[in-house]
N, C-alpha and C positions, 0 to 999 in steps of 0.2 A: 216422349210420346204423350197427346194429350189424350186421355181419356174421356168420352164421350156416355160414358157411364160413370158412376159413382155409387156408394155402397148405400145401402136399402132400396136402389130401382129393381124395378119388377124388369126381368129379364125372359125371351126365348130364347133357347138353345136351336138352331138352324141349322148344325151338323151332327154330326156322330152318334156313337150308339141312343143317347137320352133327347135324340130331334124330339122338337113337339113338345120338349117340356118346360113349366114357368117356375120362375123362382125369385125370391130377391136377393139381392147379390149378398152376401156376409162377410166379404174382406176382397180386396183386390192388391193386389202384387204385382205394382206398376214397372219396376224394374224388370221384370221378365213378361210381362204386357200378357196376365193372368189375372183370374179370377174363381171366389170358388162363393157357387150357387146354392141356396140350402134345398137338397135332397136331392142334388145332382149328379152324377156319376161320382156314385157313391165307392169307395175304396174299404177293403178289408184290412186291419190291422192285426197283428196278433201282437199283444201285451206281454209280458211277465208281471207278475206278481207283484206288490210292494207292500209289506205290513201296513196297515194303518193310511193305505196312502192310495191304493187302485185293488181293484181285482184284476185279476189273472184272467186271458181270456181275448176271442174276437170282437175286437170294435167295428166298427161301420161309422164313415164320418165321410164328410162330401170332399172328391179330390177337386185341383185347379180343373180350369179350361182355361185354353184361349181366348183371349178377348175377341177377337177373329171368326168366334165359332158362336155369338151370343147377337141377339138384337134389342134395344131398347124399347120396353112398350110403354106407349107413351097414356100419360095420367087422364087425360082429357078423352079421348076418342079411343082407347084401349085397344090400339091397332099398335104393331109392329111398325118400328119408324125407322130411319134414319134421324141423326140429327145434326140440325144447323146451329150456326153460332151468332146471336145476335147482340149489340152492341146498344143500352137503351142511353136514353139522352142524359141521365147521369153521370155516363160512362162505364158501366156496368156488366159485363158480360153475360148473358144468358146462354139457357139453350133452347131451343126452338125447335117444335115438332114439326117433321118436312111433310105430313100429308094434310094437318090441319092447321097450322101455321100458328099456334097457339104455347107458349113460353111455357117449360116444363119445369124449371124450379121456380 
């Protein structure tokens, strides 16, 4: 699956409990076609203890989403995009924002 994101774009959340929220991405987990946003549907951990090593205690740390549930905002016109894939004359693949037509990497 090709990913039309990649890690530090600025992302909307467009489904679920955290709709309406931005974030840039901080790791994506291509193999099960996920991603996790920072301060995103944020997950509770409970720890055990380890000498010298963590505390004891509830963590809070951002779980995956779907790649499915996230929109790319684009750098240029900082609208919610889709994105195309354009090919420049070096041979080079880019990506391309669909509402202002302007190359996002």
């Amino acid at each position: 699956m090709a990913a039309h994101i990649r890690k530090n774009d600025t992302v909307l959340v467009i489904s679920g409990k955290d709709r309406g929220k931005r974030g840039p991405v901080e790791r994506i987990i291509p193999k099960d076609g996920r991603l996790v946003v920072a301060g995103v549907n944020m997950i509770k951990r409970h720890t055990k203890g380890r000498p010298g090593v963590r505390q004891a205690g509830i963590i809070e740390r951002p779980g995956a989403l779907s790649l499915s549930n996230v929109i790319l905002i684009c750098t240029h016109c900082s609208k919610p995009t889709r994105v195309g894939l354009t090919i420049l004359e070096n041979g080079r693949k880019v990506r391309r924002c669909k509402k202002c037509n302007e190359t996002i990497d």
